[in-house]
C-alpha positions as CSV (number, residue, x, y, z in Angstrom):
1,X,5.5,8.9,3.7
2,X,5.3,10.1,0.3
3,X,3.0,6.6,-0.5
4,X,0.8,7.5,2.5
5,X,0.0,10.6,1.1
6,X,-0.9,10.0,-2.4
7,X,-3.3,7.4,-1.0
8,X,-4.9,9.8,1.4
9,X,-5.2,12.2,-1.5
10,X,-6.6,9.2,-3.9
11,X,-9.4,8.2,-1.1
12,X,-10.6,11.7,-0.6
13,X,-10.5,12.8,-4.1
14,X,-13.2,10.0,-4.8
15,X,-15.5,11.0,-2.1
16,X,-15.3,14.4,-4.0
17,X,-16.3,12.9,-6.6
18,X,-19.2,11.8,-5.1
19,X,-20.4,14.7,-3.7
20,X,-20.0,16.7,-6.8
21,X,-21.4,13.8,-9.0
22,X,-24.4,14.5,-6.2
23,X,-24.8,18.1,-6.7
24,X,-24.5,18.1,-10.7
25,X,-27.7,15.3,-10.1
26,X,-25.4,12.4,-11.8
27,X,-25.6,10.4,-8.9
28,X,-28.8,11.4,-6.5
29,X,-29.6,10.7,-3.0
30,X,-31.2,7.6,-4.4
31,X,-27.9,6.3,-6.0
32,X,-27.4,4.9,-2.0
33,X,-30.5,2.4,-2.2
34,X,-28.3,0.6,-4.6
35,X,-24.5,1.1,-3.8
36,X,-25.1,0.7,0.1
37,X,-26.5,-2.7,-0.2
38,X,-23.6,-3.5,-2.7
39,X,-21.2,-2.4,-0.4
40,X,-22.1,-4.4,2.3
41,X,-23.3,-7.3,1.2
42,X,-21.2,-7.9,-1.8
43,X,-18.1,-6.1,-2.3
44,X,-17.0,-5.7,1.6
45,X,-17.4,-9.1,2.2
46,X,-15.3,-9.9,-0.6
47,X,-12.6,-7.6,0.3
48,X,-12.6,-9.0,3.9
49,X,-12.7,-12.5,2.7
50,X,-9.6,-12.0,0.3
51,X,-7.3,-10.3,2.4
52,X,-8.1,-12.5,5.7
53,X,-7.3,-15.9,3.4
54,X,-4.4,-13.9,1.8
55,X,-2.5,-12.9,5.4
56,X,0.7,-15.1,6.8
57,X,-0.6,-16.3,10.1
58,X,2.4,-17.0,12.3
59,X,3.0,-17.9,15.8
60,X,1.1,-16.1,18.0
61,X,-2.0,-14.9,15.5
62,X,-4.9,-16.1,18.2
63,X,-3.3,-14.6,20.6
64,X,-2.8,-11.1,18.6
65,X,-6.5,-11.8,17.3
66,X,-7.5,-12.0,21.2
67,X,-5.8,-8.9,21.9
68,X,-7.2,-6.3,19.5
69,X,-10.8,-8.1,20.3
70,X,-10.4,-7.1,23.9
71,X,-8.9,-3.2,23.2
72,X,-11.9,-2.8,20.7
73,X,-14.4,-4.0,23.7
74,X,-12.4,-1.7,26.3
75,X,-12.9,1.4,23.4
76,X,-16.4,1.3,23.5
77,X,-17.3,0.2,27.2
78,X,-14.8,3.6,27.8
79,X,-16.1,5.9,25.0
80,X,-19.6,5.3,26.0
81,X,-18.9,6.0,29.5
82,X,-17.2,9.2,28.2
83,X,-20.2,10.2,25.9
84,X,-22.6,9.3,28.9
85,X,-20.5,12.1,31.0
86,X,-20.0,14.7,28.4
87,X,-23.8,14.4,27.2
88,X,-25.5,14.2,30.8
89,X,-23.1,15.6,33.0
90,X,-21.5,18.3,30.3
91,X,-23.6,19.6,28.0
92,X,-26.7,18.3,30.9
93,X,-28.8,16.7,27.7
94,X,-30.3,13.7,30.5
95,X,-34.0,15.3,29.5
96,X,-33.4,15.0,26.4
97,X,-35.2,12.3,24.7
98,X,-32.5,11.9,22.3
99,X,-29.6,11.6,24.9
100,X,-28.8,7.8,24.9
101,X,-28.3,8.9,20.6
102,X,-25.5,11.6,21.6
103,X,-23.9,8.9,23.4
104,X,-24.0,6.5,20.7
105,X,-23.4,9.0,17.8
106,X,-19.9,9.7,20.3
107,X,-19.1,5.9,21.2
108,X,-18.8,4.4,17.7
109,X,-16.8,5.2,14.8
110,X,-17.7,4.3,10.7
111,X,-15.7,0.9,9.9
112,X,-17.7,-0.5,8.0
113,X,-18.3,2.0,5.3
114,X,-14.8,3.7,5.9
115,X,-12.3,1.8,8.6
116,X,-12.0,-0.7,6.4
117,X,-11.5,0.1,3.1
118,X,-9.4,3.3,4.1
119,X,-7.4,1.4,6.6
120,X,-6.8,-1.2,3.7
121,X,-5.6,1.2,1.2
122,X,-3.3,3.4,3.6
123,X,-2.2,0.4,6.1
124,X,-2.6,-2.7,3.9
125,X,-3.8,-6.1,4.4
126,X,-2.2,-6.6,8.1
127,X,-3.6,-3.4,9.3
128,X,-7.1,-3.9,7.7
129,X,-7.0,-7.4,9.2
130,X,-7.0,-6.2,13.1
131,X,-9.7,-3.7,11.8
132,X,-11.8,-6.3,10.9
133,X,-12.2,-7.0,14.4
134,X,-12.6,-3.7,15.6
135,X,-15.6,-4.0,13.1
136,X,-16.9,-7.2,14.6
137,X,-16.8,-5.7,17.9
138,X,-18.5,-2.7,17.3
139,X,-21.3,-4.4,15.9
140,X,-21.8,-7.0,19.2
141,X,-21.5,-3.1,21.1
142,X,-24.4,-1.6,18.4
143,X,-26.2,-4.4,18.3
144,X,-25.9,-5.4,22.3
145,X,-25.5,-2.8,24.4
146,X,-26.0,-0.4,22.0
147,X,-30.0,-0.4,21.8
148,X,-30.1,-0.2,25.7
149,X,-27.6,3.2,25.2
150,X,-30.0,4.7,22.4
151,X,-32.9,4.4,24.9
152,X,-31.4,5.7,28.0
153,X,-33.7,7.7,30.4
154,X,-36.2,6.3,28.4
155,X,-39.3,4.6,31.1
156,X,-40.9,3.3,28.0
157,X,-40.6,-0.5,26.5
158,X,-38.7,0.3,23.3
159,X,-36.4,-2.8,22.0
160,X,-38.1,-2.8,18.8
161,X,-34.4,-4.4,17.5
162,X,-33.7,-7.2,20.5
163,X,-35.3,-9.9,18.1
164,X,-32.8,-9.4,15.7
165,X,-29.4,-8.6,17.6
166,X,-27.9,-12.4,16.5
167,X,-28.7,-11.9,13.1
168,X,-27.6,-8.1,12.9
169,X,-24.0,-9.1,14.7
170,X,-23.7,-11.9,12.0
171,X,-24.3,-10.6,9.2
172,X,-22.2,-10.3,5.9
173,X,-18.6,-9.0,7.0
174,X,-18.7,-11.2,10.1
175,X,-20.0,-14.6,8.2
176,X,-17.5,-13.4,5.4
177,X,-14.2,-12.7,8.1
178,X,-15.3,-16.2,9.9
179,X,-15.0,-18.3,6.7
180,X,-11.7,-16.2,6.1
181,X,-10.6,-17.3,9.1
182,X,-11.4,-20.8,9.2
183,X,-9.9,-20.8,5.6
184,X,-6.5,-19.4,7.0
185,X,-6.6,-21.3,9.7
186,X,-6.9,-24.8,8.0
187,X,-4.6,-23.5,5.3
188,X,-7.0,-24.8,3.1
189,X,-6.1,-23.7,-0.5
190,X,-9.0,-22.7,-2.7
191,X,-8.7,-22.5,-6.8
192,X,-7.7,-19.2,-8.6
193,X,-10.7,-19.2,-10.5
194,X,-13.0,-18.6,-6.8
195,X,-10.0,-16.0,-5.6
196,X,-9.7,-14.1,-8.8
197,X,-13.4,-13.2,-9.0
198,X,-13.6,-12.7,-5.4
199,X,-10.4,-10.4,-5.0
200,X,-11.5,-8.4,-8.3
201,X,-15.1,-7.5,-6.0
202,X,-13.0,-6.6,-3.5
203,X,-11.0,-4.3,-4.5
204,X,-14.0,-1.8,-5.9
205,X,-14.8,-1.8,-2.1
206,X,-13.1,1.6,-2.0
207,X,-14.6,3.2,-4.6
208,X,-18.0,2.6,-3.5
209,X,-17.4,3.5,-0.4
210,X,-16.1,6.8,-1.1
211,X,-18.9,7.6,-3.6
212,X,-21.4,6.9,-0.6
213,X,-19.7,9.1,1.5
214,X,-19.4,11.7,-1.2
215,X,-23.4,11.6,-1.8
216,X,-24.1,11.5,1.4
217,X,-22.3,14.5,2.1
218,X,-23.9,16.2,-0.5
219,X,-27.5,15.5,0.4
220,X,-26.6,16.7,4.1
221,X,-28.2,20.0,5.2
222,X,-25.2,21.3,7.2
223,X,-26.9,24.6,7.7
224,X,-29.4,23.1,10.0
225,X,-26.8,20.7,11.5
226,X,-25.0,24.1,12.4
227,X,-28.0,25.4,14.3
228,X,-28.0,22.4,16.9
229,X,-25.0,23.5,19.6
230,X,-25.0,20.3,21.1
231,X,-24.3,18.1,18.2
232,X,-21.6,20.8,17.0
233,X,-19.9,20.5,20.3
234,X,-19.9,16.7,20.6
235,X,-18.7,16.1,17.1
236,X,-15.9,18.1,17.3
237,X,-14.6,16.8,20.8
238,X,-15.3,13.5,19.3
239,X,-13.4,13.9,16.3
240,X,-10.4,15.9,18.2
241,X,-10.2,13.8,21.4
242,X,-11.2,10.3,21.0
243,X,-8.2,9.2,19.0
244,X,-6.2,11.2,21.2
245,X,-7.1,10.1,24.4
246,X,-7.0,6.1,22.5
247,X,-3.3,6.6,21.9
248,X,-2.5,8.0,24.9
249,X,-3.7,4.7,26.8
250,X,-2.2,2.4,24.0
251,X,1.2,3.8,22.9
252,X,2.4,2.5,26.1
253,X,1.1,-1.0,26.6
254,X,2.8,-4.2,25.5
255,X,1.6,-4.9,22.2
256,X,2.8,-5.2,18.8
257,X,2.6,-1.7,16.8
258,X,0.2,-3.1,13.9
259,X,-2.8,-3.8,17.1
260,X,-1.6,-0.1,18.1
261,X,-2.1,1.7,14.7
262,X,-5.6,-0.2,14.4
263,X,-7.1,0.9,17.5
264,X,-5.8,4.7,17.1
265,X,-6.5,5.1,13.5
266,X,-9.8,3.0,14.2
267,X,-10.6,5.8,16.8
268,X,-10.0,8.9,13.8
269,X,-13.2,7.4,11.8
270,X,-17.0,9.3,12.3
271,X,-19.3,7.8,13.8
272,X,-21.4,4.9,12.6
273,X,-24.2,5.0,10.2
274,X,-26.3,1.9,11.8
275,X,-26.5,4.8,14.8
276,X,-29.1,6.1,12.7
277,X,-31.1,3.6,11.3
278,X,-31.3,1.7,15.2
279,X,-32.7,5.3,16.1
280,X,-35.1,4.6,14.0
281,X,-36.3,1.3,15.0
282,X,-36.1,2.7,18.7
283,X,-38.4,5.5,18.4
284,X,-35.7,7.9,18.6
285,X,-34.6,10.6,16.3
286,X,-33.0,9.1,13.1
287,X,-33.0,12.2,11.2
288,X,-30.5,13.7,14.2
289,X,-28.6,10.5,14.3
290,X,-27.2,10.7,10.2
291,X,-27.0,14.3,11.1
292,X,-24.4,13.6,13.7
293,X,-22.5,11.1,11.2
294,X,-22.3,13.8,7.9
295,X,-21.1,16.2,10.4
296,X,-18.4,13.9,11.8
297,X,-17.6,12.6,8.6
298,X,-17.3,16.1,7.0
299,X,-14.6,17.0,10.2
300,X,-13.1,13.1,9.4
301,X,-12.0,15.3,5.9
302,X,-9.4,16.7,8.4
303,X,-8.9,14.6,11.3
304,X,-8.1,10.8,9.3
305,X,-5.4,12.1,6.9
306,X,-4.1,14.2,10.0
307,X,-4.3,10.3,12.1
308,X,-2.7,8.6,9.0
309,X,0.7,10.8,8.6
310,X,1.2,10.8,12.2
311,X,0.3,7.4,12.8
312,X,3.1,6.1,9.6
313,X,5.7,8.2,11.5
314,X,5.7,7.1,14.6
315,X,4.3,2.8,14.1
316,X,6.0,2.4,10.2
């Protein structure tokens, strides 16, 4: 418990970091242009790579694999159901031209920037493994039926972002946790001087990520994400009943405890950050959409180091 701690405590101190290395102007809003794209396209992939080739598959990995694929699909079909009721039938948003972005901002949860690399640091590699395809999942949902949710009640032909769904779902953390797996897999063994460099990239994946948290926090206007009611409401039920309501239909079902921890703690994470940029292309409100994700990521302060102790105590 005592490990699980200090980790929690390193993670969030470095997004401090970051959003005081914001405010002080040492790292300003346009330090993201740059560290984002490192993130994803370097560093994650690296750190996915690594610790895919580095796991001991055993008996029985497709079939674990196969398992966590289907609870991730069953999270989001059910989460976007929920944020469909709470946003039309709850808080009665259906005129709202920015509904079908409630839903999404309430369906999805951060992995790629957060899951990930917190899971990885808190978990370990078996843990971080599983949420690797909680990751792939939620971009085929994003990416698939995700554009169809951002424009609901829309009459209009939006689908500015169809053309591109194959090569948004494959992109560098999926093409990176393929070769992983097809490296595992064939037990092919690759030479030190390929894993060395590759492990080193890695494992600055947590840093980064924090630090883009931690500016992005600090550029967020959270007194005019205060005034909007609606998006108050829905982040904090998000942030309070989603992983909740996720282990209360998991804890119970017939599956190993690693799958378990994955798709609860995977539930505790804000929502995602492509929510906003997919606004964008669709016409919708972007600026609204990152305004839902600072404000869940803000509550996520509380709500993943709250998932993370109780989660070690009860699958560790």
């Amino acid at each position: 418990m005592g490990v699980i701690v200090t980790n929690i405590a390193a993670i969030f101190i470095i997004m401090g970091v970051g959003f005081f290395a914001n405010k002080t102007g040492l790292l300003p809003e346009k330090a993201n242009d740059y560290l984002s794209p490192l993130l994803i396209k370097v560093t994650s992939p690296c750190m996915i790579f690594n610790n895919i080739v580095s796991m001991d598959t055993g008996e029985g990995m497709v079939k674990e694999v196969l398992t966590m694929m289907a609870g991730a699909a069953v999270f989001f079909g059910l989460f976007a159901l929920a944020g469909w009721f709470l946003c039309v039938k709850v808080m009665k948003l259906e005129n709202d031209s920015n509904c079908g972005v409630y839903i999404m901002l309430f369906a999805t949860i951060n992995n790629g920037f957060m899951g990930l690399p917190i899971t990885l640091e808190v978990f370990g590699e078996e843990a971080m493994f599983f949420m690797v395809f909680f990751q792939m999942m939620l971009l085929i949902f994003v990416f698939g039926p995700g554009i169809a949710i951002t424009n609901y009640g829309d009459k209009k032909e939006k689908g500015k972002g169809k053309g591109s769904v194959i090569r948004n779902i494959f992109n560098h953390n999926t093409v990176a946790a393929l070769l992983g797996i097809l490296v595992m897999v064939t037990g092919l063994k690759l030479p030190e001087l390929v894993m060395k460099p590759v492990g080193l990239i890695g494992d600055i994946t947590t840093v980064i990520s924090m630090l883009v948290i931690g500016i992005q926090l600090g550029t967020s206007n959270f007194r005019k994400i205060r005034g909007n009611r609606a998006l108050m409401t829905e982040s904090i039920l998000k942030m309070l009943l989603v992983p909740v309501i996720t282990f209360l239909l998991v804890n119970w079902l017939p599956i190993s405890s690693v799958i378990k921890l994955a798709l609860v703690f995977g539930a505790a994470f804000p929502s995602a950050v492509i929510v906003s940029p997919i606004a964008f292309t669709e016409g919708k409100d972007g600026t609204l959409a990152a305004e839902g994700v600072a404000l869940t990521t803000l509550i996520s302060v509380i709500t993943i180091p709250a998932a993370a102790l109780i989660l070690s105590a009860i699958y560790l």
